[in-house]
C-alpha positions in Angstrom: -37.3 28.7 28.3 -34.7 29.2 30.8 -35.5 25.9 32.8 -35.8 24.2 29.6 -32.5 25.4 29.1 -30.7 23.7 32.2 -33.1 20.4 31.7 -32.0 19.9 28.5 -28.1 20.9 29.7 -27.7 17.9 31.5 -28.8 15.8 29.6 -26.8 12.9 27.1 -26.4 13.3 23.9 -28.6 10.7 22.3 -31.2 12.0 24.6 -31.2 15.6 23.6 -31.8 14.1 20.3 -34.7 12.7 21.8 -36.5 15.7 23.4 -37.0 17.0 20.1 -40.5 14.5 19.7 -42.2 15.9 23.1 -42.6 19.5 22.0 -42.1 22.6 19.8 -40.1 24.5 22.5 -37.9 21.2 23.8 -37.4 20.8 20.0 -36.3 24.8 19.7 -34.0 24.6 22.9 -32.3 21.1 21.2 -31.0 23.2 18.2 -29.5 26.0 20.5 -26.0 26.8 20.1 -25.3 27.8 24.2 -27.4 23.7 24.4 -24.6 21.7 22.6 -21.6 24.0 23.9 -22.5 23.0 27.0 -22.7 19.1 25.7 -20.0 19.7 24.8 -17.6 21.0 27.6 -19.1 18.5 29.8 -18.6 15.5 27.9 -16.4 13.2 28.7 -16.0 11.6 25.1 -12.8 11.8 23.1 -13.7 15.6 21.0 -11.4 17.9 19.4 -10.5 21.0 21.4 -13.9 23.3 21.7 -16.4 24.1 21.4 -15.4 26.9 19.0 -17.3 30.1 18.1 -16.7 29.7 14.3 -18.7 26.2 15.0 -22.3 26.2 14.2 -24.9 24.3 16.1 -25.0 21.7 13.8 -21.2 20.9 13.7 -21.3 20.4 17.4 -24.5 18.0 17.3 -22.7 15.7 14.6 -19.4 16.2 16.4 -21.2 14.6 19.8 -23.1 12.3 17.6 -20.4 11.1 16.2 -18.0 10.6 19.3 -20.9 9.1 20.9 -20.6 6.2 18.5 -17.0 5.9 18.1 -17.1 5.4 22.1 -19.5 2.7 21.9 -17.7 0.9 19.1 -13.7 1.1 21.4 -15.5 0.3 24.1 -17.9 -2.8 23.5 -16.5 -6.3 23.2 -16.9 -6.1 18.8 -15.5 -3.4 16.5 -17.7 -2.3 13.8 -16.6 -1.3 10.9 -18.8 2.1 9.5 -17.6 2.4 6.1 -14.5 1.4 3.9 -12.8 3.7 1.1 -10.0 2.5 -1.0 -7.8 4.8 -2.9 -7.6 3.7 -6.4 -4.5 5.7 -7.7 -1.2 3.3 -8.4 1.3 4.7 -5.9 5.5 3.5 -6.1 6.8 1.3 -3.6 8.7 3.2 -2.0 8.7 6.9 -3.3 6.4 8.0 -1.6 4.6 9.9 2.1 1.5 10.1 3.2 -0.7 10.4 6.4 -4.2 11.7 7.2 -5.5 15.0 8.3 -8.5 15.0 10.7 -9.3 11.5 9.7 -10.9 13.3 6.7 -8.0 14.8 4.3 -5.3 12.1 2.7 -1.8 14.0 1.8 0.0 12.4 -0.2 4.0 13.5 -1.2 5.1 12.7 -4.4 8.7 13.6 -5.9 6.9 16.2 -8.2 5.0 17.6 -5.2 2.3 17.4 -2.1 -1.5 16.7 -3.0 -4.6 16.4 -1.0 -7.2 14.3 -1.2 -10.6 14.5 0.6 -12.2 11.0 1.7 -15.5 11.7 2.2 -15.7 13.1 -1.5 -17.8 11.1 -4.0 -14.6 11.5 -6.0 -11.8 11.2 -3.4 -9.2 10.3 -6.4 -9.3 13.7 -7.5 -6.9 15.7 -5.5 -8.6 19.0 -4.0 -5.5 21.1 -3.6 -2.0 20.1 -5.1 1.4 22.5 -4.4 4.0 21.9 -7.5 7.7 21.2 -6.5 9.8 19.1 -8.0 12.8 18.1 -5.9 10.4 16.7 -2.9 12.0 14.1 -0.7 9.3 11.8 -0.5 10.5 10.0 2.5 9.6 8.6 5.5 10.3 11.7 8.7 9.9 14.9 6.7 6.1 14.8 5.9 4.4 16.2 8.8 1.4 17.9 9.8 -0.4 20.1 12.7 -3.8 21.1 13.4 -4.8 23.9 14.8 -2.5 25.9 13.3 -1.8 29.3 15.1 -4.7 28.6 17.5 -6.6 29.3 14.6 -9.1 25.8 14.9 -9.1 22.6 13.5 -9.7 23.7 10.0 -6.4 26.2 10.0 -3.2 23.2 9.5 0.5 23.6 9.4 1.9 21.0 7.3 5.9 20.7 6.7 8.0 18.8 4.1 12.2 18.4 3.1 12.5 19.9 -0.7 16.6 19.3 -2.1 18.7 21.4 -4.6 19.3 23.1 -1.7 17.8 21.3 0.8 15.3 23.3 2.7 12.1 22.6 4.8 8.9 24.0 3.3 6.3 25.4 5.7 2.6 25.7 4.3 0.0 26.7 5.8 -3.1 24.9 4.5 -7.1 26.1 5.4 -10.0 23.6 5.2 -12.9 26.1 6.0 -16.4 26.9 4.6 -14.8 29.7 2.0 -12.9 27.0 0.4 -9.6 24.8 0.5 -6.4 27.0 0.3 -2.7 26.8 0.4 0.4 29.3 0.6 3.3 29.0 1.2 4.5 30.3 5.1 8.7 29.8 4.8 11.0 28.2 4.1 14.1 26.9 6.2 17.3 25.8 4.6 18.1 22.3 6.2 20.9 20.9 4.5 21.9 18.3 6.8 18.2 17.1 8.1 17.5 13.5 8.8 14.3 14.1 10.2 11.4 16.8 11.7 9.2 17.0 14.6 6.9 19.4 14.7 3.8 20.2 17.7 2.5 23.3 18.9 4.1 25.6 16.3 7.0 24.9 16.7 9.6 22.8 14.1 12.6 21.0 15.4 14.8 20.1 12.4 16.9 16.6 13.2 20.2 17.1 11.9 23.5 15.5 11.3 26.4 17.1 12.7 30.5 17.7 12.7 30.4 17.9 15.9 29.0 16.9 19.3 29.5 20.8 20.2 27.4 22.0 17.3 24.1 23.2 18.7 20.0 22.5 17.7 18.2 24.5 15.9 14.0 24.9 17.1 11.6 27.2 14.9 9.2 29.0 15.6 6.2 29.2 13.2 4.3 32.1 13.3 7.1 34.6 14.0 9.8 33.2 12.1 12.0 32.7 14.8 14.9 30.9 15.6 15.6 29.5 18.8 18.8 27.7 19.5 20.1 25.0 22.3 22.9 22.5 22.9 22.9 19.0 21.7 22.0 16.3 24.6 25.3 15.4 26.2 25.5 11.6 25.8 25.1 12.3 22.0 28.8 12.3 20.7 28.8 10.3 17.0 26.2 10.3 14.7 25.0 6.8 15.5 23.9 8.3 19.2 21.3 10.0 17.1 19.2 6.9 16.7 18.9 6.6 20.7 17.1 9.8 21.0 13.7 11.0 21.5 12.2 14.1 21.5 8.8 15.3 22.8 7.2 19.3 22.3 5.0 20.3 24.5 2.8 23.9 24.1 5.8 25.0 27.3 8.7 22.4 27.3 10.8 20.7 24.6 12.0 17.3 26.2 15.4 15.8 25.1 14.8 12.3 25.6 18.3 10.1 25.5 17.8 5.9 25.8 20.3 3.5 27.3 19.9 0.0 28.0 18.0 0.1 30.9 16.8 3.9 31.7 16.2 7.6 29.5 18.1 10.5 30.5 15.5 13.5 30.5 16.4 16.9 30.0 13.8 19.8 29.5 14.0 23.1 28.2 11.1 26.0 29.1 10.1 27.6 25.6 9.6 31.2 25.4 5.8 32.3 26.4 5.6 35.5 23.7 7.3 35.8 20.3 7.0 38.1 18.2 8.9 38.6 14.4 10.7 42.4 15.1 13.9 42.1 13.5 16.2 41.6 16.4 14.3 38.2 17.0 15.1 36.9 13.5 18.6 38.5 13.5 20.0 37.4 16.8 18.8 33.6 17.5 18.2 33.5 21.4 19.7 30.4 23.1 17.3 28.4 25.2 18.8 27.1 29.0 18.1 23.3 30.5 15.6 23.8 33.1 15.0 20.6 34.6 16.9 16.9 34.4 16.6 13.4 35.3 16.4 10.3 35.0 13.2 7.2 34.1 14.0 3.6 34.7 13.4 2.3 31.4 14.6 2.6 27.5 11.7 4.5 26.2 11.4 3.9 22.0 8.7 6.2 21.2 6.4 9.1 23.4 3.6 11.3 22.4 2.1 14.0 24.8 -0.8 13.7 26.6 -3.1 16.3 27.5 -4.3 16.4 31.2 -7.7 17.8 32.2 -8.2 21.5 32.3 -8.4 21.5 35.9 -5.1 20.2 36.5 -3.4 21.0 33.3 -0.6 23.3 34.9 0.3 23.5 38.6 0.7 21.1 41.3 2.1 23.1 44.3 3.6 26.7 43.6 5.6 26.3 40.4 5.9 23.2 39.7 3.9 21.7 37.0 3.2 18.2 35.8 3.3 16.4 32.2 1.9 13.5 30.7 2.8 11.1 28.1 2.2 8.2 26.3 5.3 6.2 25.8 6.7 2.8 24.1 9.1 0.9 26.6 11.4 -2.1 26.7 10.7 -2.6 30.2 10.8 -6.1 30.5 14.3 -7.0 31.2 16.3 -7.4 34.3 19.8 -6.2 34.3 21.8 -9.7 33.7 19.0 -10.7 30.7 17.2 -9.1 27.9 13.9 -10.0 26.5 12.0 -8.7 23.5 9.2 -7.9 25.1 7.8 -4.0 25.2 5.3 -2.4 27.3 3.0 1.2 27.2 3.2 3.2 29.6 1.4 6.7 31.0 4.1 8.7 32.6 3.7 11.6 34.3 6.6 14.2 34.9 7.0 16.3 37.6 8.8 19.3 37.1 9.6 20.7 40.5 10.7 24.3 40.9 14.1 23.7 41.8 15.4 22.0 38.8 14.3 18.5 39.6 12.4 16.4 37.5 11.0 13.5 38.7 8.4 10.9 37.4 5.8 8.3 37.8 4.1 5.6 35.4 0.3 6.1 35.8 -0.6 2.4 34.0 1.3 0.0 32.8 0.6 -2.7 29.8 2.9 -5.7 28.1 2.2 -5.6 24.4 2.5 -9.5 23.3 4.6 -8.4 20.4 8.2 -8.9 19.4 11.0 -6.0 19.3 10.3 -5.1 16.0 8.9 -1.9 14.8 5.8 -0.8 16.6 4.1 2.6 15.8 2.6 4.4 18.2 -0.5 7.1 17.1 -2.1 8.8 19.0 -5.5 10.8 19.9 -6.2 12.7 23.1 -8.0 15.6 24.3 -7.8 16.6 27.9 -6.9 13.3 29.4 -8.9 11.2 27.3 -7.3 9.3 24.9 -7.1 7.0 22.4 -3.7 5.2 20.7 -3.1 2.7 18.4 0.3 0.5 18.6 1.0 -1.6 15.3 4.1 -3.8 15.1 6.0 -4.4 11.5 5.7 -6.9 9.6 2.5 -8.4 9.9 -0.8 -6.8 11.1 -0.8 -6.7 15.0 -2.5 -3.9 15.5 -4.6 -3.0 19.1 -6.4 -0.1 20.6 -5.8 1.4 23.8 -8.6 3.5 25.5 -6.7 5.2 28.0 -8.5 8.1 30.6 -6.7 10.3 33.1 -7.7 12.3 35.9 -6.4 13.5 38.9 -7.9 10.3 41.0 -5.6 8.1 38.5 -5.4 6.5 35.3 -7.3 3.4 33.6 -6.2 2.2 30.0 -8.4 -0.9 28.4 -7.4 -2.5 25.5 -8.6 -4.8 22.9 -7.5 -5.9 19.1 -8.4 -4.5 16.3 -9.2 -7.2 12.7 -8.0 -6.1 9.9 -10.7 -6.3 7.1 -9.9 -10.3 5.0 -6.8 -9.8 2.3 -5.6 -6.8 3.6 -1.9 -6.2 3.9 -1.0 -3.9 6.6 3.0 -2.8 6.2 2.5 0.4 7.6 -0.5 2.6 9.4 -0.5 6.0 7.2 -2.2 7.7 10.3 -4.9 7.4 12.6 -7.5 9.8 14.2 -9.5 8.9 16.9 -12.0 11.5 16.6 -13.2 10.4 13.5 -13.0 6.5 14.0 -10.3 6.0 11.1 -7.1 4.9 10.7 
């Protein structure tokens, strides 16, 4: 049984499948747990973070099975489309926020509160879990949502939204699990200047308005409770600067990202390792210190993290440490001429030891699109990746395979038809790991 074992361990996916027809004890080892865990670590197809010990056998098999297929269909010259659900219910114009959890769970924020939907229901109209409030702001920017929750696995999610009359962030902690869909409420954060939220690795950065440039940012911690506290990005001096700035959270550093016409001034902030909810931590809000600065030589318009492969996920030579990301750049312009034109790039940051932070774009790509609105979402699991950029109005809308490893990085890409009569004026969300968007 052992050698059956390691055959069967290196072998693909759809071929595992396969051993199950030559005997009884191929077809027992093919069910083993310890036979798709190691499937699993080894692939090199886009997966959620695991394999998990709450996971069955089974969940890993159809997880495989599944990314198996969705790499075949990104990766072939045609996109097939599996399987099309529309949502009946009449929703307003405008009043309204939504995205997609897990590619499976549609949230939907209404002014008389937030519902959930599941997809893959026979009746996905019917919402599976609602929370009641009725002063939401049901606007584009507060509605957020994180996976993962605590470390606690995919089916454990933070989700956020802005309430008003006061205006506060509420902080719920939703659970998707085999004992049933639950919510409850985790805190709640007055916010009564907020224009916006970001939120990654449990942490919350409120956006606010301010009186003045002097007047420091707030960044909270989930699970303690905790307020951390650290000065606004120096460049930023009226309200309007606000708009220029970009911020990325990484599960170590929270990067202050501030555009000007032709490069992004970088600064980066170490976050605390342990926290913990004794009272002089909620009491006394500790300030956080700049660690490292610099400088990239374009306007970057939008950046999402990007996990690197476990190997190389940390150090480089003593303390320094490296970061990836994906960003959205105008960085097609000369410095006597402007041009619409934007391009993605992989960046990688270097964060030396003595305060220096440098950087280097892995891969490069023009987007054949104007300067309008272009979303950027994103799917990635140690330094495989998928992203989908759509530009407003109309329905451009591509797919960028991107892989990165220590020898380099590749990124393909190729567009994405929208099924006939349908109106794109906005992508709700999109999940990689389950082929939706």
């Amino acid at each position: 049984m052992d050698v059956l074992l390691e055959i069967v361990g290196h072998l693909s996916v759809e071929d595992i499948v396969k051993t199950r027809q030559v005997s009884r004890k191929f077809a027992f080892v093919s069910y083993q747990w310890s036979t798709w865990a190691r499937a699993y670590e080894r692939s090199k197809f886009l997966l959620p973070e695991g394999p998990l010990s709450s996971q069955s056998s089974v969940q890993l098999e159809n997880l495989l099975i599944q990314a198996a297929k969705i790499h075949r269909n990104w990766t072939s010259s045609t996109t097939t489309v599996f399987k099309q659900r529309r949502f009946i219910r009449e929703l307003p114009t405008y009043d309204f926020d939504a995205n997609v959890i897990s590619g499976r769970f549609l949230q939907l924020a209404l002014h008389d509160g937030i519902s959930w939907y599941d997809l893959d229901s026979d009746d996905m109209n019917t919402p599976i879990l609602t929370y009641p409030c009725r002063t939401v702001l049901p606007m584009s920017g507060y509605l957020n949502h994180q996976d993962n929750a605590n470390g606690e696995g995919s089916d454990s999610v933070w989700v956020t939204f802005a309430c008003q009359r006061p205006k506060r962030i509420i902080v719920l902690k939703l659970n998707f699990g085999k004992s049933g869909y639950k919510v409850k409420l985790h805190a709640e954060i007055s916010a009564g200047n907020i224009t916006s939220v970001k939120m990654a690795h449990d942490w919350i950065l409120p956006i606010r308005e301010f009186a003045s440039p002097d007047d420091p940012m707030d960044l909270y911690h989930i699970p303690s409770r905790s307020t951390f506290y650290f000065p606004m990005h120096e460049n930023v001096q009226h309200l309007s600067d606000l708009s220029t700035m970009n911020y990325a959270i990484t599960s170590r550093h929270l990067f202050l990202l501030f555009s000007l016409r032709d490069e992004t001034l970088v600064d980066v902030y170490t976050l605390p390792k342990r926290l913990d909810n004794t009272p002089s931590m909620l009491l006394h809000p500790r300030r956080l210190t700049r660690s490292h600065s610099g400088v990239y030589p374009h306007a970057i318009s939008k950046i999402q993290f990007l996990d690197r492969p476990r190997l190389s996920n940390v150090a480089l030579k003593g303390d320094d440490i490296r970061v990836s990301f994906l960003a959205l750049v105008y960085a097609n312009h000369s410095r006597t001429s402007w041009t619409s034109k934007i391009a993605l790039h992989v960046i990688e940051a270097h964060l030396n030891r003595t305060g220096l932070l440098s950087f280097i774009t892995q891969s490069g790509r023009t987007l054949n699109v104007g300067m309008t609105n272009t979303m950027l979402a994103l799917s990635t699991r140690s330094g495989r990746c998928l992203a989908v950029t759509h530009s407003m109005p109309g329905s451009v809308l591509l797919a960028h395979t991107i892989t990165l490893e220590d020898s380099g990085c590749t990124m393909n890409v190729k567009a994405i038809s929208l099924p006939k009569g349908f109106q794109s004026r906005d992508v709700l969300a999109f999940d990689g790991f389950r082929d939706c968007a």
